[in-house]
MIMISE-186483 format. One record per residue (C-alpha): x, y, z; residue in three letters. Coordinates in nm, 3 decimals. Each point is the difference from the previous one (the first is absolute). Last residue first. Example, Ala and Ser with C-alpha at 12.3 -4.5 7.8 and 13.67 -1.06 7.14 Angstrom:
// MIMISE-186483
- 1.367  -0.106  0.714  SER
- -0.137  -0.344  0.066  ALA
END
This chain:
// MIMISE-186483
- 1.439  0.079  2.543  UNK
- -0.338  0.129  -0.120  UNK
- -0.170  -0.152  -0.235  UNK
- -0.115  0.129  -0.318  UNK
- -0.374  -0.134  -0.093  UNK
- -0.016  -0.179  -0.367  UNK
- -0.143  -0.362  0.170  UNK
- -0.276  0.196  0.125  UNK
- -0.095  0.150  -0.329  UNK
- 0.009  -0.323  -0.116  UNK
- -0.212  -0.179  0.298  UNK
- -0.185  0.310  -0.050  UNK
- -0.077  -0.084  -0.343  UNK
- -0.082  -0.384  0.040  UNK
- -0.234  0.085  0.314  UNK
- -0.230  0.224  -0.154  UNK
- -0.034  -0.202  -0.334  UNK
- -0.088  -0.295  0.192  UNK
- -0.222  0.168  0.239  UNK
- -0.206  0.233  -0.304  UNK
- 0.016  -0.375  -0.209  UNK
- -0.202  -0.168  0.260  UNK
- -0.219  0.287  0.016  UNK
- -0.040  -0.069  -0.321  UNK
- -0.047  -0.354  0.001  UNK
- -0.247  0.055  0.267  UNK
- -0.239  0.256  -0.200  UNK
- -0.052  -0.226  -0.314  UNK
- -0.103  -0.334  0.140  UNK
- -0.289  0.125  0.149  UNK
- -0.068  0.231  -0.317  UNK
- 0.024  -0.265  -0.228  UNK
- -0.301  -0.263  0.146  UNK
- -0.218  0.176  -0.162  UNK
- -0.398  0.176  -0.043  UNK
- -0.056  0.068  0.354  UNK
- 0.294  0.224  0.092  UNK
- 0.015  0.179  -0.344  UNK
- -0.030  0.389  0.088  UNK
- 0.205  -0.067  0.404  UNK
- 0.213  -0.256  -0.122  UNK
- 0.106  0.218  -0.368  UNK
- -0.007  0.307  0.194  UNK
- 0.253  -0.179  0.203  UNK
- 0.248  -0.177  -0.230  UNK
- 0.004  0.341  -0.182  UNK
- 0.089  0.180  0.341  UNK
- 0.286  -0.279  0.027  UNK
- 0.138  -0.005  -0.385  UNK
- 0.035  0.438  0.021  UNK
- 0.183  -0.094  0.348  UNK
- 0.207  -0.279  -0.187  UNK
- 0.100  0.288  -0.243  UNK
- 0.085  0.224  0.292  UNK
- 0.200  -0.252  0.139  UNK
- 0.243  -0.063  -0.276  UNK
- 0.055  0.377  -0.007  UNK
- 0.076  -0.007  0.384  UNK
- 0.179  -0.295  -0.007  UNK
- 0.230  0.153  -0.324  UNK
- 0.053  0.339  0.255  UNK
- 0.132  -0.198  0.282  UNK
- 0.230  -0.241  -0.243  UNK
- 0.161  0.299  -0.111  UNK
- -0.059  0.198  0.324  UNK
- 0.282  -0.216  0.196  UNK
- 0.264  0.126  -0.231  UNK
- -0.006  0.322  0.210  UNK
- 0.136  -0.144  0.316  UNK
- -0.139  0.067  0.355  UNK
- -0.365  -0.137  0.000  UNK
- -0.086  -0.088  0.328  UNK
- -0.220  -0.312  0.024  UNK
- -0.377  -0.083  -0.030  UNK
- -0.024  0.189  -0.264  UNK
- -0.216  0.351  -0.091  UNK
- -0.045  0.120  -0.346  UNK
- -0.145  0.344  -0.039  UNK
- 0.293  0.261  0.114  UNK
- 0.354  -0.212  -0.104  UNK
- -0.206  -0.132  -0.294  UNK
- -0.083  0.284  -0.154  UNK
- -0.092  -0.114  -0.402  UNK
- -0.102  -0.310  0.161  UNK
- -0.230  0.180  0.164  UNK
- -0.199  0.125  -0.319  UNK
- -0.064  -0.339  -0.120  UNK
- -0.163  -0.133  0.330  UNK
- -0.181  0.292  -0.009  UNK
- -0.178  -0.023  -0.331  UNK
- -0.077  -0.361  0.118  UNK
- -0.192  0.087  0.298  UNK
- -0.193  0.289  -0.142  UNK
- -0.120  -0.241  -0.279  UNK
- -0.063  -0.298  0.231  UNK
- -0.203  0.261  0.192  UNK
- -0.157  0.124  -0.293  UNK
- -0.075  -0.345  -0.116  UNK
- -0.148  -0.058  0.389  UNK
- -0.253  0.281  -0.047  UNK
- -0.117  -0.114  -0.318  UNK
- -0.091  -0.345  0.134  UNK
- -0.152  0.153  0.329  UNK
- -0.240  0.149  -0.207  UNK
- -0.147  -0.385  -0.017  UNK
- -0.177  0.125  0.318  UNK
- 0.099  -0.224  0.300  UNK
- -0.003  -0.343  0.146  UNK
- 0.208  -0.166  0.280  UNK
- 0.163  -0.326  0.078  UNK
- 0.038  -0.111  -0.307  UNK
- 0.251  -0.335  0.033  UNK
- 0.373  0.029  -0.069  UNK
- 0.072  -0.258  0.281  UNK
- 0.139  0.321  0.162  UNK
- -0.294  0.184  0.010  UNK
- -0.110  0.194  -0.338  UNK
- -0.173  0.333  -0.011  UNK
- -0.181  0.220  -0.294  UNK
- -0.219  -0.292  -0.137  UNK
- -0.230  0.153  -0.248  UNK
- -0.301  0.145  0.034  UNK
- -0.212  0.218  -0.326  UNK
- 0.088  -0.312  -0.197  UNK
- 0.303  0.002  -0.249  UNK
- -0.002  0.048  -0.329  UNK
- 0.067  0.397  -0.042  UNK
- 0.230  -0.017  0.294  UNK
- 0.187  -0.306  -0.130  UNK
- 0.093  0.138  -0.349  UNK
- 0.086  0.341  0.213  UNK
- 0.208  -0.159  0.217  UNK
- 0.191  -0.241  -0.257  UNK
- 0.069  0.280  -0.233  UNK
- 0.117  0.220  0.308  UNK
- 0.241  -0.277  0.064  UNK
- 0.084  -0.057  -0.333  UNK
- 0.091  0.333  -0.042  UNK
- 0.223  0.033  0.357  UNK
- 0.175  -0.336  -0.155  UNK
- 0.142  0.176  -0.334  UNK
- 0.085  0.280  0.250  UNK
- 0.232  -0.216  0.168  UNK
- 0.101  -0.197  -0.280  UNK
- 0.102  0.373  -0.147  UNK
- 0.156  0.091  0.355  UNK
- 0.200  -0.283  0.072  UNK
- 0.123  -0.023  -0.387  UNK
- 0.124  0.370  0.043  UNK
- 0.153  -0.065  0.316  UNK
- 0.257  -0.261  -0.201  UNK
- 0.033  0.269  -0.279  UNK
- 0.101  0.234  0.269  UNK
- -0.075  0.301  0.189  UNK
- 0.231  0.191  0.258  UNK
- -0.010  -0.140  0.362  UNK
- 0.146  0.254  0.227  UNK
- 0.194  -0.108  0.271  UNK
- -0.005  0.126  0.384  UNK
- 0.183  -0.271  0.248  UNK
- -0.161  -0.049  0.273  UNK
- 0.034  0.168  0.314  UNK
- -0.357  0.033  0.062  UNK
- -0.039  0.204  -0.268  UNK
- 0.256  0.267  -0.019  UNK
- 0.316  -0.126  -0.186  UNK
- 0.169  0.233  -0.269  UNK
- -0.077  -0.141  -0.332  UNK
- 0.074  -0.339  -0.205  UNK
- -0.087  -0.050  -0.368  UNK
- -0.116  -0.246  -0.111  UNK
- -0.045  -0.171  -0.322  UNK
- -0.131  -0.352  -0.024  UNK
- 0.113  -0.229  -0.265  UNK
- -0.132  -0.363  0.089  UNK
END
């Protein structure tokens, strides 16, 4: 991966200040991205217009409706998904102010493989509100959408841990 950075002076929590300048690489994040953020509002407003007045607008943990609500609720969630996903692209832009790790970042190279989770995970964010509208507008016509929302959150951990087990791995250490 060819990420520029460059670093500043460090004011953020001690980390060190870089800023992320656009690539081809973030470019492909950003157009599957926004390829996704259509098809979700696609898939929203397909399932709005044919769904009934109620649809299921909370799931326990055994991914059964627990809770019914207007079929607005599909709209609202697509902007939410939208919203979500929009910043999840912008932060990895500033990763030393938007992108918190459960260890101290003290070496620059660590925001490569920081800023690639948080592109990776904004597309699997777009894939998770999808997975939902789809559960909550479909929920008694297939099987799909109960399958559907634990791989991805499946994916979210998997992806989460891989890059900060990089990032991790990247850390200076003192001597």
């Amino acid at each position: 991966m060819k990420m520029k950075f460059v670093r500043t002076k460090s004011t953020w929590r001690n980390r060190p200040n870089v800023i992320v300048h656009r690539t081809k690489e973030g470019l492909v994040f950003e157009v599957i991205s926004a390829v996704l953020i259509v098809l979700l509002w696609v898939i929203a407003v397909v399932l709005f217009l044919h769904s009934p007045e109620k649809v299921p607008t909370h799931f326990g943990a055994d991914l059964e409706a627990n809770a019914i609500g207007s079929k607005s609720v599909l709209l609202i969630m697509a902007a939410v998904g939208t919203f979500t996903t929009i910043l999840m692209l912008v932060s990895a832009y500033f990763p030393h102010k938007m992108v918190n790790m459960p260890f101290e970042v003290t070496d620059v190279r660590q925001y490569a493989p920081i800023v690639q989770m948080t592109r990776v995970l904004a597309i699997e964010i777009a894939l998770l509100f999808i997975s939902i509208v789809i559960m909550m507008g479909a929920y008694y016509k297939s099987v799909l959408p109960k399958i559907l929302l634990p791989c991805v959150f499946v994916l979210i951990i998997i992806t989460t841990i891989y890059y900060s087990v990089k990032a991790y791995k990247l850390r200076k250490t003192e001597r």
